[in-house]
C-alpha positions in Angstrom: 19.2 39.8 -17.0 16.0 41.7 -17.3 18.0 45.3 -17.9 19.9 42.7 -20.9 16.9 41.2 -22.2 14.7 44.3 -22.0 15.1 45.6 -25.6 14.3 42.0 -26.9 10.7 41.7 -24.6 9.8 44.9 -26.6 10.5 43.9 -30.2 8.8 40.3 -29.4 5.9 42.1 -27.1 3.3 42.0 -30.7 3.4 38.1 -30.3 0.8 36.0 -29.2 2.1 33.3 -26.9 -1.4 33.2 -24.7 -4.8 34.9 -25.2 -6.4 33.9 -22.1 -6.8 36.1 -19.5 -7.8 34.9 -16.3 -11.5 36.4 -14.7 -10.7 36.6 -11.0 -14.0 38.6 -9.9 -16.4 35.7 -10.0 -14.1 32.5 -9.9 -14.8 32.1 -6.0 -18.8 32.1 -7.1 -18.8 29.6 -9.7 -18.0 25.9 -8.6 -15.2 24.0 -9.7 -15.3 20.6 -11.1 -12.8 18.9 -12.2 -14.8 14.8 -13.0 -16.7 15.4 -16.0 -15.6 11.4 -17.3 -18.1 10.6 -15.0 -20.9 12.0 -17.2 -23.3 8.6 -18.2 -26.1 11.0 -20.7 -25.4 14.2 -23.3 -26.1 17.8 -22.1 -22.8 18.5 -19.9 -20.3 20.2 -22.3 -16.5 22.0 -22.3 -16.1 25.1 -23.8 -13.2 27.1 -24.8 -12.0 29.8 -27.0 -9.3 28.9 -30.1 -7.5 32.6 -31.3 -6.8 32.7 -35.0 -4.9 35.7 -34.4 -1.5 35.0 -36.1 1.6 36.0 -35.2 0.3 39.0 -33.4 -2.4 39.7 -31.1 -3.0 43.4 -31.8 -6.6 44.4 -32.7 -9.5 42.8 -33.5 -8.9 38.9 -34.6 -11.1 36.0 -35.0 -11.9 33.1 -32.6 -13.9 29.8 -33.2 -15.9 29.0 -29.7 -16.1 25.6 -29.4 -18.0 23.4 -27.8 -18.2 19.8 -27.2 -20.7 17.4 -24.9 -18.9 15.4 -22.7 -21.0 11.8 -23.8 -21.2 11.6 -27.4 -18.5 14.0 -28.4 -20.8 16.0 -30.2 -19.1 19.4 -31.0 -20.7 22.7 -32.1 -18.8 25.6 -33.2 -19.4 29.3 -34.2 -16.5 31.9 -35.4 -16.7 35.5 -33.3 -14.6 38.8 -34.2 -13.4 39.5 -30.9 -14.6 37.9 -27.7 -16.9 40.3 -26.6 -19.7 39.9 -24.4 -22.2 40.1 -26.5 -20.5 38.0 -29.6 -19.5 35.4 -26.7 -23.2 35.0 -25.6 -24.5 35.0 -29.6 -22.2 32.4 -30.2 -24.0 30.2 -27.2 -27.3 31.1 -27.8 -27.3 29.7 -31.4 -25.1 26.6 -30.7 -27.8 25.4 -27.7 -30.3 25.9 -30.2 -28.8 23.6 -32.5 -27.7 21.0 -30.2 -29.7 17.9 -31.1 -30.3 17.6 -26.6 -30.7 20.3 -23.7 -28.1 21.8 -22.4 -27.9 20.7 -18.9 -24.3 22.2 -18.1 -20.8 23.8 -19.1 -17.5 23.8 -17.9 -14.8 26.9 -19.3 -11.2 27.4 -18.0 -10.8 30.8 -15.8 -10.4 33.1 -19.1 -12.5 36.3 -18.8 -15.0 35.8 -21.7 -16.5 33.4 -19.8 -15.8 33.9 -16.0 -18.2 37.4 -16.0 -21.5 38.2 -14.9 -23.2 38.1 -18.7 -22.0 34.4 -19.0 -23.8 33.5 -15.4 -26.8 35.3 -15.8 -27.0 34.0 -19.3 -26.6 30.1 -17.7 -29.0 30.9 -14.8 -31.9 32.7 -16.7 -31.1 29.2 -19.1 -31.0 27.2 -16.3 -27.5 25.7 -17.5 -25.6 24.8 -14.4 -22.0 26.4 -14.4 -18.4 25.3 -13.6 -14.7 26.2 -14.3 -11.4 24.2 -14.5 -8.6 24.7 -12.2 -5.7 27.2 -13.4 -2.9 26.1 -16.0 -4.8 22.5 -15.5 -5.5 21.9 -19.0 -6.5 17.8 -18.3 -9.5 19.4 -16.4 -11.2 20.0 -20.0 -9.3 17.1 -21.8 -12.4 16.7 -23.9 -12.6 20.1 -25.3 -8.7 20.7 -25.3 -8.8 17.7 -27.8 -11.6 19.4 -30.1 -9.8 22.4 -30.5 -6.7 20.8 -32.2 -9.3 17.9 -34.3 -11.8 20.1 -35.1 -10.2 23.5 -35.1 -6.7 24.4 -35.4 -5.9 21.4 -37.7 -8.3 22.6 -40.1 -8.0 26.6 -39.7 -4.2 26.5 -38.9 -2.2 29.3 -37.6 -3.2 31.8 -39.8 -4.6 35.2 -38.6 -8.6 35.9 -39.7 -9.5 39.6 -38.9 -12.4 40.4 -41.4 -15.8 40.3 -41.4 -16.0 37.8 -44.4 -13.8 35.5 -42.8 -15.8 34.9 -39.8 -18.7 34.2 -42.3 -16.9 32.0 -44.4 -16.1 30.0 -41.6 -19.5 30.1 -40.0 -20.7 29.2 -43.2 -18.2 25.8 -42.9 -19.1 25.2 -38.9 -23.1 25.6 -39.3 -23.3 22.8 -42.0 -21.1 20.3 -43.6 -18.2 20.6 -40.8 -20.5 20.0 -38.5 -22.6 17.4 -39.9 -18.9 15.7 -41.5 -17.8 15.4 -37.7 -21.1 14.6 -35.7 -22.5 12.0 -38.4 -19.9 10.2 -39.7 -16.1 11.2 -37.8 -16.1 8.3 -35.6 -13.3 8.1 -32.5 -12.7 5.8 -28.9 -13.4 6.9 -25.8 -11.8 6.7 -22.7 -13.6 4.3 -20.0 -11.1 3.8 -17.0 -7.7 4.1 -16.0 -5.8 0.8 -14.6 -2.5 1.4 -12.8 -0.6 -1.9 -13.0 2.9 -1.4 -10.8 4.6 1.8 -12.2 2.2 1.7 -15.7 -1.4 3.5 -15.8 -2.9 1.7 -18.4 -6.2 2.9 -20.4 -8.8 1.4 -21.7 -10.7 2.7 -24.7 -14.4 1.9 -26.2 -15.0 0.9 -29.6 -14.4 3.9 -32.1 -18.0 4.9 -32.7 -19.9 8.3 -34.5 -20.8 10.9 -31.7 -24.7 10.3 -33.3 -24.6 6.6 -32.8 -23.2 7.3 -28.8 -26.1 9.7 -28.5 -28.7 7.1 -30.2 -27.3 4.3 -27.5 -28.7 7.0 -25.2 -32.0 7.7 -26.9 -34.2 5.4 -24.3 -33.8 7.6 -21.7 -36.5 10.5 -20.9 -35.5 13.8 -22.1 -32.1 12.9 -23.0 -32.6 13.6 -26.7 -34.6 16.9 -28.5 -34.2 16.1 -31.9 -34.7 12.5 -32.7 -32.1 10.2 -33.7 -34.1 8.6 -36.4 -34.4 11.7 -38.1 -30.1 12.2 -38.1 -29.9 8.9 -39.1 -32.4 10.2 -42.1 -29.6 12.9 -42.5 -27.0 10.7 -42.6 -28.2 8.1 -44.9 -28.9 11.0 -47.5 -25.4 12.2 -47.5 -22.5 11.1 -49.7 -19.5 11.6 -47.3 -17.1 11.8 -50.5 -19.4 15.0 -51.7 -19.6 16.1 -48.6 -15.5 16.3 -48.0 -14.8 17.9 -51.2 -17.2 20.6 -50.3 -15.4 21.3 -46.5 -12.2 20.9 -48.9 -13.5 23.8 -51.3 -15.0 25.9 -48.4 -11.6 25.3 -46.5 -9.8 26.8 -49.5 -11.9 30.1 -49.9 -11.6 30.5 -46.4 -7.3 30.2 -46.6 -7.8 33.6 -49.7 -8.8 35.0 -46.4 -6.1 35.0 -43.8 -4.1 38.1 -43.6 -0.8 36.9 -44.5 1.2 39.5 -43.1 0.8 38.8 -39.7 0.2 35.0 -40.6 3.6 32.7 -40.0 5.6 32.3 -43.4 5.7 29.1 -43.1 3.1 26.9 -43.1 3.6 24.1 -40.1 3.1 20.9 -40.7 -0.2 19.3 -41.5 -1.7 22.8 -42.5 -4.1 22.8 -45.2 -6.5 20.8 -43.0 -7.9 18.0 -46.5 -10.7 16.2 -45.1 -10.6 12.7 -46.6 -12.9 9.5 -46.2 
């Protein structure tokens, strides 16, 4: 069968069907933790990678690293050309800077842009505690697995982003009204426990609410919060969320002039285009 389907393996070798590669050298040094639901204030957060690579994964491409706290669902994310050490630990520098709370801990899965020596001494000189997922268990980082199709891939599609401009196009849509469209006024329900009843697991949600108004629930507690909730609130009030969608919706556009259609798929799948309405 292999001898058969040998010729075939070559011609499809180009395509992308997984751009993780697992870091072994460190995995038995960093813990592994696996309960992150059990998190009750903001500052531990999931962190992945998303490609934009297209159909092929040849040369240089673009990724979006994401990042999202645990609590409040408060997401962050910066576009990188590569994943290279030191566009990886840019990428975190300037999102803990702009989180709106310390940065008390993140969680990765095994891929090698974060399981490597930069990424630890980065978290310990920080003093960010670190931990990884188990292998192939993607329901470890539910939270962030979710983000990346939400916040990410519905908006940025499949296409493949491989220039300069694009990744500052789409920083230029992550830093401000992407970010503030999702964190101020995106509301969704989160999960609070799982009931098994005979065969059945059932779950129970929380009422859909803003990933500000979770973190301003939280705001009594000492040190929880860096930049105050009043002044976000401020933000939001000043904000007209139909201005602000047809800007992400203009933005979105410029940044769609910029895929390299050659090695993006022909066909656009379904739901691409990403329109953010209200």
């Amino acid at each position: 069968m292999d001898r058969r389907l040998e010729e075939r393996k070559k011609r499809v070798g180009h395509r992308l069907y997984g751009g993780t590669k697992p870091g072994r050298l460190l995995q038995h040094l960093i813990p592994l933790r696996t309960d992150h639901g059990q998190e009750k204030r903001p500052g531990f957060a999931e962190v992945d990678l998303v490609s934009h690579s297209g159909n092929s994964a040849r040369g240089e491409f673009a990724y979006s690293l994401n990042l999202t706290d645990v609590h409040t669902g408060w997401t962050e994310t910066r576009a990188i050309l590569g994943k290279g050490r030191q566009a990886v630990l840019d990428a975190l520098q300037e999102i803990q800077a702009a989180l709106p709370f310390p940065l008390r801990g993140i969680n990765s899965d095994n891929g090698s842009e974060f399981i490597n020596w930069h990424v630890g001494v980065w978290c310990a000189r920080h003093e960010v505690p670190f931990s990884h997922s188990r292998p192939y268990k993607k329901d470890d980082n539910a939270y962030i697995e979710q983000k990346n199709w939400t916040h990410v891939r519905k908006l940025m599609g499949w296409d493949r982003y491989d220039t300069p401009q694009a990744v500052e196009a789409m920083n230029a849509l992550y830093r401000n009204e992407l970010r503030l469209w999702l964190n101020l006024f995106q509301p969704s329900a989160k999960l609070i426990k799982k009931v098994r009843v005979g065969s059945k697991l059932r779950r129970r949600y929380d009422l859909p609410c803003t990933p500000l108004d979770r973190l301003g629930a939280g705001e009594a507690d000492e040190g929880t919060v860096r930049t105050p909730v009043a002044a976000l609130l401020k933000v939001r009030q000043g904000l007209d969320p139909f201005e602000l969608s047809r800007q992400i919706d203009r933005k979105l556009q410029a940044i769609y002039a910029l895929a390299h259609t050659r090695l993006s798929p022909r066909v656009p799948p379904k739901g691409h285009g990403g329109r953010v309405t209200f």
